[in-house]
C-alpha positions as CSV (number, residue, x, y, z in Angstrom):
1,X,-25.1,336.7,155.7
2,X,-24.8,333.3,155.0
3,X,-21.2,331.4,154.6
4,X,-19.7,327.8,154.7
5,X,-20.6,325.5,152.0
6,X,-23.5,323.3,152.4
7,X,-22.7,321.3,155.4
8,X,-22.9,316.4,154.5
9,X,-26.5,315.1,155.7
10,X,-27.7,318.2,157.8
11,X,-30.4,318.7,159.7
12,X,-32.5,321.4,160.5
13,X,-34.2,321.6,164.0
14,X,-35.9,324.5,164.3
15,X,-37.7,326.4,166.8
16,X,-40.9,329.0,166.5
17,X,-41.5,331.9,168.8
18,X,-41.3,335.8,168.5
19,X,-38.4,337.4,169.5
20,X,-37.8,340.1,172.3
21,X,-38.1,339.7,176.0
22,X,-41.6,340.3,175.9
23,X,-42.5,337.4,174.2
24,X,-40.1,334.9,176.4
25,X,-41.9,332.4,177.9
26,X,-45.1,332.9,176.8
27,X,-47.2,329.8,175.3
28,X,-46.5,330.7,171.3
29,X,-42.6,330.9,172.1
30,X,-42.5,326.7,173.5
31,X,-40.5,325.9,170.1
32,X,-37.6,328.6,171.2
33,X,-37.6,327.0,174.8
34,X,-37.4,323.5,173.3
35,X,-34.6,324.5,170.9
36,X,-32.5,325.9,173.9
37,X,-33.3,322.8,175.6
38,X,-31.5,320.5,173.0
39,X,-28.7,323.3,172.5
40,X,-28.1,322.8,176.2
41,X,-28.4,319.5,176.6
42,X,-25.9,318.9,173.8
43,X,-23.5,321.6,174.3
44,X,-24.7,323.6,171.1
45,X,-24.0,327.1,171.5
46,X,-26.6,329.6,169.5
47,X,-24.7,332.0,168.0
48,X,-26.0,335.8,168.7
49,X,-24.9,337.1,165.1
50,X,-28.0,336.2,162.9
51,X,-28.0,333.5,159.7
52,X,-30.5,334.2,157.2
53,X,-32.6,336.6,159.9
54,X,-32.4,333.1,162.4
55,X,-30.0,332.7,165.6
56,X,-28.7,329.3,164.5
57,X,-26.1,326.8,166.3
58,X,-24.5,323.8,164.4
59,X,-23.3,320.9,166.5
60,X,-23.6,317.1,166.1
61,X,-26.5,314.7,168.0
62,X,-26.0,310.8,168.1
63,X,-22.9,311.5,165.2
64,X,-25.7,313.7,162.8
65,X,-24.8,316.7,161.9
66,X,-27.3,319.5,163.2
67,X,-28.2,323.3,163.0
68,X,-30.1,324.5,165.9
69,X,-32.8,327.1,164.3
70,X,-34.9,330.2,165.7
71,X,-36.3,332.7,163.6
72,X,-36.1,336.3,164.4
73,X,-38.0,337.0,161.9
74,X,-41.3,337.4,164.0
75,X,-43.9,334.5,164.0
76,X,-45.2,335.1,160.3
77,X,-42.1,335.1,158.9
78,X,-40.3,332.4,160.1
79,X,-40.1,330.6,156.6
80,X,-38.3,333.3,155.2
81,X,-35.2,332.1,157.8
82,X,-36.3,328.4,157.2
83,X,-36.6,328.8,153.2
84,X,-33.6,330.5,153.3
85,X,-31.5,328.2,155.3
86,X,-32.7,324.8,153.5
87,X,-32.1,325.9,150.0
88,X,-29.0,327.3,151.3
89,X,-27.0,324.1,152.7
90,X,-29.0,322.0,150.3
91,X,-31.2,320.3,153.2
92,X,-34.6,318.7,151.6
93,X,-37.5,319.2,154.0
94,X,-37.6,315.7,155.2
95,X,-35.1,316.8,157.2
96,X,-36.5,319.8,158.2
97,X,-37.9,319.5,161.7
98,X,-40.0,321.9,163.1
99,X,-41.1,322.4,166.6
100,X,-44.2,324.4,167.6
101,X,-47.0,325.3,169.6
102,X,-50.3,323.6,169.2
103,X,-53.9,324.4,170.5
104,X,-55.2,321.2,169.3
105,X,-53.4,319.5,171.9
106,X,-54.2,319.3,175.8
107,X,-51.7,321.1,177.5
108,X,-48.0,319.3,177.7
109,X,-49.0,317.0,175.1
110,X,-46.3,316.3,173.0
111,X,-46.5,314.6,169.1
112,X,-44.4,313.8,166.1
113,X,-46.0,314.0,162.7
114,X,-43.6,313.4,159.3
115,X,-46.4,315.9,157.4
116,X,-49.6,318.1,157.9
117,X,-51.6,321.0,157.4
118,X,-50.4,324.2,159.5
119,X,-53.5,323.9,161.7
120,X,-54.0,327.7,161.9
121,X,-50.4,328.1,162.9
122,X,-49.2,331.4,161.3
123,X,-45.3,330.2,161.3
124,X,-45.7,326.6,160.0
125,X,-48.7,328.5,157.5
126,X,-45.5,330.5,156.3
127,X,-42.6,327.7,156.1
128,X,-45.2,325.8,153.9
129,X,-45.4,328.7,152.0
130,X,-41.8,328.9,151.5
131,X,-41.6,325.3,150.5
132,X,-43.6,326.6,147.8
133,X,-46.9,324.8,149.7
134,X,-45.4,321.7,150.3
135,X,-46.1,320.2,153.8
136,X,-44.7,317.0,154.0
137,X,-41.5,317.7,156.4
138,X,-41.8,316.1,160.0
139,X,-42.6,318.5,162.8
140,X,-42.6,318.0,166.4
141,X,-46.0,319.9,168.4
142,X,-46.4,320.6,171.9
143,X,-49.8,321.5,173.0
144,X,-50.5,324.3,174.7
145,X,-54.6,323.3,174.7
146,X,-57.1,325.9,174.5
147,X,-58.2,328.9,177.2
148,X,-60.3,327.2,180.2
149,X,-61.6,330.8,180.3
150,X,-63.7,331.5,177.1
151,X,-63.2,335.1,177.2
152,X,-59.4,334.9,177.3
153,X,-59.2,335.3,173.0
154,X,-56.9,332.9,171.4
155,X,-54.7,335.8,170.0
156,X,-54.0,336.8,174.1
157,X,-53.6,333.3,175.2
158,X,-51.1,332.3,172.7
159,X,-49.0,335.2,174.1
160,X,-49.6,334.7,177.8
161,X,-47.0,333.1,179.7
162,X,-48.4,329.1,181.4
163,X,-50.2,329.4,184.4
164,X,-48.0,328.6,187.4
165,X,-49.9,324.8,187.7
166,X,-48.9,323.9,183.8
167,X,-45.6,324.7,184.2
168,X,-44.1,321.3,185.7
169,X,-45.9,319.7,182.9
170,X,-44.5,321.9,180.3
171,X,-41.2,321.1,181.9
172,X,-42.1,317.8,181.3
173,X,-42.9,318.2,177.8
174,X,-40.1,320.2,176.9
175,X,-37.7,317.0,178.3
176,X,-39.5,315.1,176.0
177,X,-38.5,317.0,172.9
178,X,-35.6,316.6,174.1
179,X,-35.9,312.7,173.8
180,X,-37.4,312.7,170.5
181,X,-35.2,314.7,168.6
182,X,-32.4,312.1,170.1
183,X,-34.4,309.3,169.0
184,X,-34.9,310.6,165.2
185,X,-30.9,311.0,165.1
186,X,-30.0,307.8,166.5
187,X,-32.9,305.4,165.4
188,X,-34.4,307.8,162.2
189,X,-37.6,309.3,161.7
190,X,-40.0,306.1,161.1
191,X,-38.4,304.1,164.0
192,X,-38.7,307.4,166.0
193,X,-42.2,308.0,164.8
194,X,-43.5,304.4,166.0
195,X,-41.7,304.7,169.5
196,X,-42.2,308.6,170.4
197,X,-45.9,308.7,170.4
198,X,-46.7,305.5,172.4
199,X,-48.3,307.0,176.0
200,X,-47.2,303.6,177.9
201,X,-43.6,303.2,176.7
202,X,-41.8,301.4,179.2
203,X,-38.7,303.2,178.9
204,X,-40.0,306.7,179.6
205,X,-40.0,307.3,183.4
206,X,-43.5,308.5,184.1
207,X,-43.3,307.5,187.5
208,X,-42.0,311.2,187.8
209,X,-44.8,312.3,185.9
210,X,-47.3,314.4,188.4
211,X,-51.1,313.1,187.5
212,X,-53.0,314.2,184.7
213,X,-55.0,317.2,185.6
214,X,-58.5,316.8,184.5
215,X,-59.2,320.3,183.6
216,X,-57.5,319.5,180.1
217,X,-60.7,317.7,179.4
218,X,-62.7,320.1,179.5
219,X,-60.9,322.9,178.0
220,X,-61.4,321.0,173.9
221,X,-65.5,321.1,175.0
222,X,-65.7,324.2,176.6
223,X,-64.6,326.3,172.8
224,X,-66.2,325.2,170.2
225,X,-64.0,324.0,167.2
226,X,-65.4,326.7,164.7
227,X,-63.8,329.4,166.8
228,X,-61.1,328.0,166.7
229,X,-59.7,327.6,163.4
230,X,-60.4,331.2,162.2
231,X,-59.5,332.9,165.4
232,X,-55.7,333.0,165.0
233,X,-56.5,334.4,161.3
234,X,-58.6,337.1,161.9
235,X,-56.3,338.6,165.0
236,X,-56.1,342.3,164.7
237,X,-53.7,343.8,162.4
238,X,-51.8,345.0,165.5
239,X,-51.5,341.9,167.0
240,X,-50.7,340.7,163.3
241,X,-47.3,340.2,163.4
242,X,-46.9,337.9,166.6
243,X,-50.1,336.0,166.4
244,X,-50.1,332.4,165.0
């Protein structure tokens, strides 16, 4: 159940994946792993009793007050938690940030938008819904790029785990949420915005950064854009409740 009054200036930082073991690691549970990420790296712990059908963790980043956010809900559900917890502690969706998987970008890519479409996603498609189909909250997508094997479905590889040479990337990437979500409490979202997206920021180390495969390339020419967008939709009614 939910308890505690709404909480001054809160923000929500949530999460998407599925949960259960089976599901850990795997491409369409990044969100989760990036959510861990900040509740590690800022001493947040995630508590296991359940909010509003979410594991959630308050703390504070940069002196903002934060709750940490993961729906249990099951991918195509996750606005029910999200819907829930907003209206809740009173928290309007500008401050609502979301982190998720994306197809649409190469693999490790990593990009801040204050507002969008859900892109085929089935749990931002359902947080929109929730907002009662309002889009305009910011959300924070890590790309997960499309299979370099046509035959792989999208269904499967948004449930497969990353292949062994993506994962330093993802690593990577997942550092970078890190950074960003940082940035938006110290600096806000605009200043944040104008800074996180930048590929030759100075103050990013990318020294570290291992080179660019070029298989991303061709992984956007190899599937053909009309696939795309309907294939997360039309996954089978099995596969229904995971699939995004």
């Amino acid at each position: 159940g939910l308890s505690g009054g709404p909480i001054k200036d809160l923000w929500l930082v949530v999460g998407l994946g599925n949960p259960g073991t089976r599901y850990d690691g795997t491409r369409h549970n990044i969100g989760f792993r990036a959510v861990d990420e900040v509740a590690r790296a800022h001493g947040i712990a995630l508590a296991s009793k359940l909010k509003a059908n979410a594991q959630v963790g308050v703390g504070s980043i940069a002196g903002e007050s934060v709750m940490l956010v993961k729906p249990m809900t099951f991918m195509n559900l996750s606005g029910e938690s999200v819907g829930k917890l907003s209206r809740y502690y009173k928290v309007p969706k500008e401050k609502v940030l979301v982190i998720y998987d994306d197809l649409d970008l190469p693999n490790a890519k990593v990009k801040l938008k204050l507002r969008g479409g859900h892109g085929g996603h089935n749990g931002m498609r359902s947080i929109i819904e929730h907002f009662g189909g309002k889009s305009d909250f910011p959300r924070l997508r890590i790309g997960i790029g499309r299979p370099v094997n046509k035959r792989i479905p999208i269904p499967k590889h948004v449930l497969m785990r990353f292949a062994k040479e993506e994962q330093e990337d993802i690593a990577f990437a997942v550092a970078d949420c890190v950074k960003i979500v940082e940035n938006i409490m110290v600096n806000g979202l605009d200043k944040a915005l104008s800074t996180s997206n930048q590929k030759k920021n100075p103050k990013k180390n990318h020294n570290n950064r291992p080179p660019k495969k070029k298989k991303v390339k061709s992984e956007k020419e190899v599937v053909s854009e009309g696939d795309a967008q309907s294939e997360p939709i039309v996954a089978s009614a099995g596969d229904g409740e995971v699939v995004g």
